[in-house]
N, C-alpha and C positions, 0 to 999 in steps of 0.2 A: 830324489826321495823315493822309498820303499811306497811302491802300490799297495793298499790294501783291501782285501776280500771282504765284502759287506757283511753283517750277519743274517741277510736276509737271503745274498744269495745260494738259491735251491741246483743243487749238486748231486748225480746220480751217478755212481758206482754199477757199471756193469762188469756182470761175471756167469761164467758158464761152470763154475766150479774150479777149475783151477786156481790154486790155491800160489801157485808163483806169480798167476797174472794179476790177480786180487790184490795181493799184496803190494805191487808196483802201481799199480792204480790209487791203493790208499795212502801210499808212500805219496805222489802228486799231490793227492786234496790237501792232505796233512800240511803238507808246506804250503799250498798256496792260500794254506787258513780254513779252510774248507772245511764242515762237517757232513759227509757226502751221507745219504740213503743208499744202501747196496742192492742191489736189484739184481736175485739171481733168476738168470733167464734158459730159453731152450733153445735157443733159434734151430732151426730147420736145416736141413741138409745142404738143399740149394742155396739158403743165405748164408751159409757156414763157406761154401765152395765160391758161391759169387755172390762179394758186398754189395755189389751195385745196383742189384738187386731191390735192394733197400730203399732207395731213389722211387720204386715206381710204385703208383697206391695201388693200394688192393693186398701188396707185400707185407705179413704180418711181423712185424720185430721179434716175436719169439712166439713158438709153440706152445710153451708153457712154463711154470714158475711166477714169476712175483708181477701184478699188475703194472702195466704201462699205461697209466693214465694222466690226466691232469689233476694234479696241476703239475704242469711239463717242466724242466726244469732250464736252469740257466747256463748250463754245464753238463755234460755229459763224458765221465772219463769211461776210456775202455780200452781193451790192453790184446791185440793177436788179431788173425783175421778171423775168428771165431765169432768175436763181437765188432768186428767193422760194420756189421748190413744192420745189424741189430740198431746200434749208431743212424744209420744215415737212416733208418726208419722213421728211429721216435722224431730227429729233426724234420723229418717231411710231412710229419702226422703233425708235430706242434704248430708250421707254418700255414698248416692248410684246417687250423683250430681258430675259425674267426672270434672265438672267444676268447683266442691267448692274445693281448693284446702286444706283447714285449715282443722281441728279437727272437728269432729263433734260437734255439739251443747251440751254444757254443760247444765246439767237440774237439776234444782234445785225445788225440788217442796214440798207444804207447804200442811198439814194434812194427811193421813195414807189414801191411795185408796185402802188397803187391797190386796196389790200386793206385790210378793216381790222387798224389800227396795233397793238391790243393783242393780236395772233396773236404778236409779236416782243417780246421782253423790250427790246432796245433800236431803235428806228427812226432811224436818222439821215437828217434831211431837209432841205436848204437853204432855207431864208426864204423863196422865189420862189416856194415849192411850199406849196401846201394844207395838206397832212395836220397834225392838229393833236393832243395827247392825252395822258396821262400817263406814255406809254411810248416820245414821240416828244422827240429834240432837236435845235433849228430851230440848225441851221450859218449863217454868211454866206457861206464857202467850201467847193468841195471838201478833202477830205482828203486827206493824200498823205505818203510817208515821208521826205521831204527832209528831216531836219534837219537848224540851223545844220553839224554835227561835219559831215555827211554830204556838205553843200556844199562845205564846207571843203576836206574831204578830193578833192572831186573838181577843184577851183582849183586845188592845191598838185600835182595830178600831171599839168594842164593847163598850168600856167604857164610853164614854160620854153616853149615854144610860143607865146606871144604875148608875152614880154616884151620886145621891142622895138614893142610899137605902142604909138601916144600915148593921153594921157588927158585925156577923161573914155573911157572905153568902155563903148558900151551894148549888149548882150544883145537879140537880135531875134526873139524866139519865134515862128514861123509855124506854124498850124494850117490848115487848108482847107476845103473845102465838106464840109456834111452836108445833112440832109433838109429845114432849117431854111436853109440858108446856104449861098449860093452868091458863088464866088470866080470872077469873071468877070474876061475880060483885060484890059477897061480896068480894073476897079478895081483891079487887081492894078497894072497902070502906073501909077498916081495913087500906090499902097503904095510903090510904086519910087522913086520922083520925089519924096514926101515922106523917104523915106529917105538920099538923098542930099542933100536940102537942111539935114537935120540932122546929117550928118556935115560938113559945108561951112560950116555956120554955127557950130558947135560946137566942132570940130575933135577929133569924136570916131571914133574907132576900131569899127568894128560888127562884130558875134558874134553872127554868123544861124545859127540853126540852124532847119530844116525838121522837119516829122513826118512819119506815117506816111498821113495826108490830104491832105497839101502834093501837086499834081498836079504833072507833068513840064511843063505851060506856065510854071505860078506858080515852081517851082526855075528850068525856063531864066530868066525872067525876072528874078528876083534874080542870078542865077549872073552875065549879060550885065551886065545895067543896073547892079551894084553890082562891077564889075571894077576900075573903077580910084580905089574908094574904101579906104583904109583899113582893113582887118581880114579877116573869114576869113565864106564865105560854106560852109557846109556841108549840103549836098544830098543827104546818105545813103549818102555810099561809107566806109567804114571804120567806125572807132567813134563813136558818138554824144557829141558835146561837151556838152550842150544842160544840163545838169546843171556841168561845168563854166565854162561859159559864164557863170552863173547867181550861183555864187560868185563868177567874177574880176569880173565888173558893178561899172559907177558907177552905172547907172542899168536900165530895162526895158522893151523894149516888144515890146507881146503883141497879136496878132492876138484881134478878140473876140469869136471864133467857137467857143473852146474855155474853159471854166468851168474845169475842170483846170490847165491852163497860165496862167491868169489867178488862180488861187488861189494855185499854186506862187510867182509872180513875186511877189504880196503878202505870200506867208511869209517872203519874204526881207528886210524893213525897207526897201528900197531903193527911192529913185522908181520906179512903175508908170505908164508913157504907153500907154493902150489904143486902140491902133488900129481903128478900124473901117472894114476895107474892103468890106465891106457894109452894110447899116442893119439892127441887131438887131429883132426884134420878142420879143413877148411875155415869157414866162418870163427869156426870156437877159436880154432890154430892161431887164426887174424889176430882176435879179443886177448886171448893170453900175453902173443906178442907185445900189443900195446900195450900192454900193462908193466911189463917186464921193460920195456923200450924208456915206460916213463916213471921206472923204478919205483913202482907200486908194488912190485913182488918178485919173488926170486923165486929158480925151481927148489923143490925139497928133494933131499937127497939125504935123509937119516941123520940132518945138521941142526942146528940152531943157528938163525940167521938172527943178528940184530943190527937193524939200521935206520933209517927217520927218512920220511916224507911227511908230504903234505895228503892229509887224508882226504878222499874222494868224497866231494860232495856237491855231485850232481843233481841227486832230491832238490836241493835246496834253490840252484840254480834253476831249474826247469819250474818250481813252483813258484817262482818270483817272474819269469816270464808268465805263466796262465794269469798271474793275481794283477799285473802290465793289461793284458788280454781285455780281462773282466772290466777293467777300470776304462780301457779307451773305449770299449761298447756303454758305456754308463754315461760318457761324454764328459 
């Protein structure tokens, strides 16, 4: 029998502003039924560098932002080692609350803070990554709250808006440079240049949506280079399609510099072509591997890939273990 999450139990969302971790965090509650309270916090430099920190009183959960107070909660998601200390805070501040009379705050938390795993009741950790243990569950993707309904819903109030362009139409998710990956302007022209030869060969319609790392070179350069192709090149003025986009797709392709956006596109059943306009290394190198190994995606090479799997749905997975969690701490 499916577990199910009470409606009484109290559920907080920690976030220090990133908006990738936030979102994999709300992706968990979502599924495990959860209406969580987000709680944007500041923590401190030292508990930012060492969670453990968190552990000893006196240790504030965060500098500043949104109150930590009671009534404490039953659940604590949070996603990075950003918010690990912040976590093992508030649980030390609730148990040492002789007013709270419940269990301490169950913690659930999403990526590897390089602590050890049995400090968290639940550790979500992707495959590529280390950590291993009886408290840890190894993902192939990140998490995230896209569901089918959720797509759906966002097609159907996007769709008068492209429904004169032809099909196939594929969804162009672009991500940018981080610490790991840089988005240099030829490769970025090679990304253009293959993009157009797959709407030319295809006679498909393209549904580019940029993010919040996409740089003003990489946008002009799509915005120019793909002006007199077929479809809708969106660069960040108005509202965000990128979720629409997503749903009205035959197909996808994902820059593969972003784990998130490459998980999202997989949740979706739909051919995934991952573009690498860099050359991954390490950890990412790993995650694409798997993907590719379990025929979740193929590389993009200026082609139209069509082919069927089973669509990635790990959210759904990992919020049925917490809602397991919740219900054996209730007895």
């Amino acid at each position: 029998m499916t577990a199910a999450a009470r409606t009484d139990d109290l559920a907080w969302v920690l976030t220090d502003g990133t908006i990738g971790m936030q979102v994999q965090c709300l992706g968990l509650a979502t599924a495990a039924g959860l209406t969580p309270i987000v709680k944007r916090i500041e923590p401190s430099l030292l508990l930012r560098l060492f969670p453990r920190l968190g552990e000893i009183p006196g240790i504030a959960a965060s500098a500043g932002g949104d109150p930590l107070t009671p009534p404490w909660p039953d659940v604590v998601i949070s996603c990075g080692r950003r918010t690990a200390g912040a976590a093992l805070a508030i649980r030390r501040k609730a148990s040492a609350d002789a007013a709270h009379a419940a269990a301490p705050p169950l913690l659930a938390h999403i990526q590897d803070p390089r602590i050890d795993p049995n400090v968290f009741d639940l550790l979500v950790v992707p495959l590529h990554d280390p950590a291993r243990g009886p408290t840890v569950v190894n993902t192939l993707g990140a998490l995230n709250p896209h569901d089918p309904a959720r797509l759906a819903a966002a097609a159907e109030a996007l769709d008068p808006l492209i429904q004169d362009l032809s099909r196939p139409r594929v969804a162009v998710s672009v991500g940018g440079s981080n610490k790991r990956y840089d988005f240099s302007g030829e490769a970025v022209a090679r990304f253009v240049s293959d993009l157009r030869h797959l709407a030319q060969s295809s006679g498909a319609a393209l549904l580019v949506a940029t993010s919040r790392r996409t740089d003003s070179e990489t946008r002009k350069a799509l915005a120019e280079g793909l002006a007199d192709v077929p479809g809708w090149v969106w660069t960040g003025e108005g509202e965000n399609p990128y979720l629409g986009f997503l749903g009205l797709a035959d197909a996808i392709v994902v820059t593969s510099d972003s784990v998130n956006m490459v998980s999202e596109a997989c949740a979706t059943g739909k051919p995934v072509m991952v573009a690498s306009v860099e050359t991954e290394t390490g950890r990412l190198a790993a995650f694409h591997d798997r993907l590719r190994d379990a025929g979740l995606t193929r590389p993009f090479a200026g082609e139209l890939e069509v082919y069927n799997y089973e669509p990635l749905n790990e959210t759904a997975r990992v919020g049925e273990l917490l809602r397991e969690k919740l219900s054996a701490r209730r007895g």
